[in-house]
Structures are given as structure tokens and as C-alpha cells.
C-alpha positions in Angstrom: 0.0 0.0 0.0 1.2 3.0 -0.9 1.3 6.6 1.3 -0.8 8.2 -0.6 -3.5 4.9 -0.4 -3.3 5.2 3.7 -3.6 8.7 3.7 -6.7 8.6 1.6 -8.2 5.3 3.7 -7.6 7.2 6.8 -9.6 10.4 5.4 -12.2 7.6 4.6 -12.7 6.5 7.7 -12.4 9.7 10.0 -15.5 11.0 7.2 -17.2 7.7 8.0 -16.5 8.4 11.8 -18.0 12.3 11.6 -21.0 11.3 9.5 -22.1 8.8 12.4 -21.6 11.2 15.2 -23.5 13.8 13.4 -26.5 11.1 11.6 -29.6 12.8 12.1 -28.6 15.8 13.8 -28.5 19.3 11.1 -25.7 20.2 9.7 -23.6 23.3 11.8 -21.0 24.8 10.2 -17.9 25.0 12.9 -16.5 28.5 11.4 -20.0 30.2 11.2 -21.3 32.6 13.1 -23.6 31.3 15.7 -27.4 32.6 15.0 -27.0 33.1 11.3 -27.7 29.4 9.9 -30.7 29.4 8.0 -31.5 25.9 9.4 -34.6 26.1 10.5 -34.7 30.2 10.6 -38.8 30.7 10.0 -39.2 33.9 8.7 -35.8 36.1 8.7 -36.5 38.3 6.4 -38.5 41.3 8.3 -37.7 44.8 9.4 -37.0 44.4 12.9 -35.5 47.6 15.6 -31.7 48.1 15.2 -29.8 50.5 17.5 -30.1 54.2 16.1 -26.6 54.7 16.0 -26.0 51.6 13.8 -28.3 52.7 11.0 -26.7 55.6 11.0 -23.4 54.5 10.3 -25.1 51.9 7.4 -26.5 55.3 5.9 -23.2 57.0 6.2 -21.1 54.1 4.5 -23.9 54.5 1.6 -23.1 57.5 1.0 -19.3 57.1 1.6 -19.4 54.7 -1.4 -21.0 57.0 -3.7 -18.7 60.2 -3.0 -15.2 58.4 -3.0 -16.5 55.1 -5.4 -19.4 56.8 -7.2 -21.7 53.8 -5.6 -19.5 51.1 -6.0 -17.2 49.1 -3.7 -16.2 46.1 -1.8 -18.4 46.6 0.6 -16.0 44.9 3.6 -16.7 48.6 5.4 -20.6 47.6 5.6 -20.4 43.7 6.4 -18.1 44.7 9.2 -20.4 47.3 10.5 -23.4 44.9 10.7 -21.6 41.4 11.3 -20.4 43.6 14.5 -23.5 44.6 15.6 -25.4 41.3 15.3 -22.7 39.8 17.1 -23.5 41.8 20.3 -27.3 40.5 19.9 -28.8 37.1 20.8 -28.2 34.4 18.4 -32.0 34.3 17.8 -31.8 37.9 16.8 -28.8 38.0 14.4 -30.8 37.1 10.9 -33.7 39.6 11.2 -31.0 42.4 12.5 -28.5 41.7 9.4 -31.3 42.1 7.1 -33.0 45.1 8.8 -29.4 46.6 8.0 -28.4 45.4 4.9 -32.1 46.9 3.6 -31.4 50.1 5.2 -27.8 50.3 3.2 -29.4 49.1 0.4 -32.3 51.2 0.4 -30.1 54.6 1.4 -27.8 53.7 -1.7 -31.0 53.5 -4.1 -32.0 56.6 -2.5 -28.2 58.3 -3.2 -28.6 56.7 -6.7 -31.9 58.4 -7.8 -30.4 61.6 -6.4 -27.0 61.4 -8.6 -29.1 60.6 -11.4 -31.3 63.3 -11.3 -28.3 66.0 -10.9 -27.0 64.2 -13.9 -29.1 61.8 -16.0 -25.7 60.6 -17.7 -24.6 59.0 -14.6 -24.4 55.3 -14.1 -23.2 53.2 -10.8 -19.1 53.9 -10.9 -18.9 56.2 -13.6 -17.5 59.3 -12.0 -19.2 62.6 -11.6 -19.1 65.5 -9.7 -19.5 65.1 -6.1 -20.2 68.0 -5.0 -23.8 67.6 -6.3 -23.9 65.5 -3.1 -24.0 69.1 -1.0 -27.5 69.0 -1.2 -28.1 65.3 -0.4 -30.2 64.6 3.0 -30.7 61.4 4.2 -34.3 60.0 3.6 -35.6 63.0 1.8 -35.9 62.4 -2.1 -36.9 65.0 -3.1 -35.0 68.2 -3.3 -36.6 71.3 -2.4 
């Protein structure tokens, strides 16, 4: 037998080994984040209260992106925000808050979106314009008066 041929009998039998210990029980991944498993989640996906000063930061990275990407980037700055929020919550808790805050992003950077395009109907998602059409931007207000 060669090495290779015990190594991979060995990895055979240690899956063998895990798949007995874990028969009938559902799947957990070991490097997730505990509360955000959509086993057996119900209903996730609903607005549900977030701390104030969270949203506002969400809102802020929105409109971060646009000025210094013009709306685009990796969006790291956002998933950090949120994944350490929901951490400080109850595991139960976790899915409903991340989506609550991802929508609120989302729906701020639509809202940004509309805004650049009105100032300049040219624009498109990272095509540069001028930012300082942004001067008149307020949060949840879009329309300009």
C-alpha cells in the first residue's frame, strides 16, 4: 500500500467516523457565526428595531461609497459594521437584524442613486461625476426642495 493509499483510507474513515456522530442531527458549520444558519430560521427576512446609532453609520457608508466610489465598492466597510453589531445580539436575533441593516444600506444607496441621477441623467453606478452635487443630499428626503 502506498502513502498516498493510507492517507486517503484514513480520510475515509475519519469522514465515515463524523457522518455517524452527526447522523440525524443538522448540519452546523464549525467556522459560522452562531445565529446566522438558515436551518430552521422561520421567517428572517422582516424589518425588525436596530440600535439608532448603527443605522446611521449603514447610511453613512452608503453615502461614503458613492462620494469616494461613485456607488460602487467592496463593501467589507458595511459587512463589518453589521456582522459587529449582530454579534452583540442574541443568536436568535442575528438574521432579522443583518437584514433590517443590509435593507437600510441598500435602500439609502438606491435613494443616493436616484439623487445622482437626477443632478446628472448621464450617470451610471461607478462612472465618475461631480461630487459635489452631493451638498444637497439629505438622508431620507428624495426630493430636493
Amino acid at each position: 500500500m502506498t502513502v498516498a493509499q493510507i492517507v486517503q483510507s484514513q480520510q475515509r474513515q475519519r469522514a465515515g467516523q463524523v457522518s455517524q456522530k452527526t447522523a440525524g442531527k443538522p448540519h452546523t458549520n464549525p467556522y459560522g457565526t452562531p445565529g446566522m444558519s438558515l436551518n430552521s430560521a422561520g421567517h428572517y427576512r422582516k424589518t425588525v428595531p436596530v440600535d439608532k446609532g448603527v443605522a446611521q453609520r449603514v447610511r453613512q457608508l452608503a453615502f461614503e461609497h458613492m462620494r469616494d466610489g461613485y456607488g460602487v465598492s467592496d463593501g467589507e466597510d458595511v459587512s463589518k459594521v453589521i456582522r459587529d453589531y449582530t454579534l452583540s445580539l442574541a443568536p436568535g436575533q442575528r438574521l432579522s437584524a443583518s437584514w433590517t441593516l443590509n435593507e437600510i444600506f441598500h435602500n439609502e444607496a438606491a435613494r443616493l442613486g436616484g439623487y445622482v441621477h437626477r443632478q446628472d441623467p448621464s450617470w451610471d453606478w461607478g462612472k465618475p461625476f461631480d461630487v459635489s452635487i452631493l451638498g444637497g443630499y439629505r438622508q431620507g428626503v428624495d426630493i430636493q426642495v
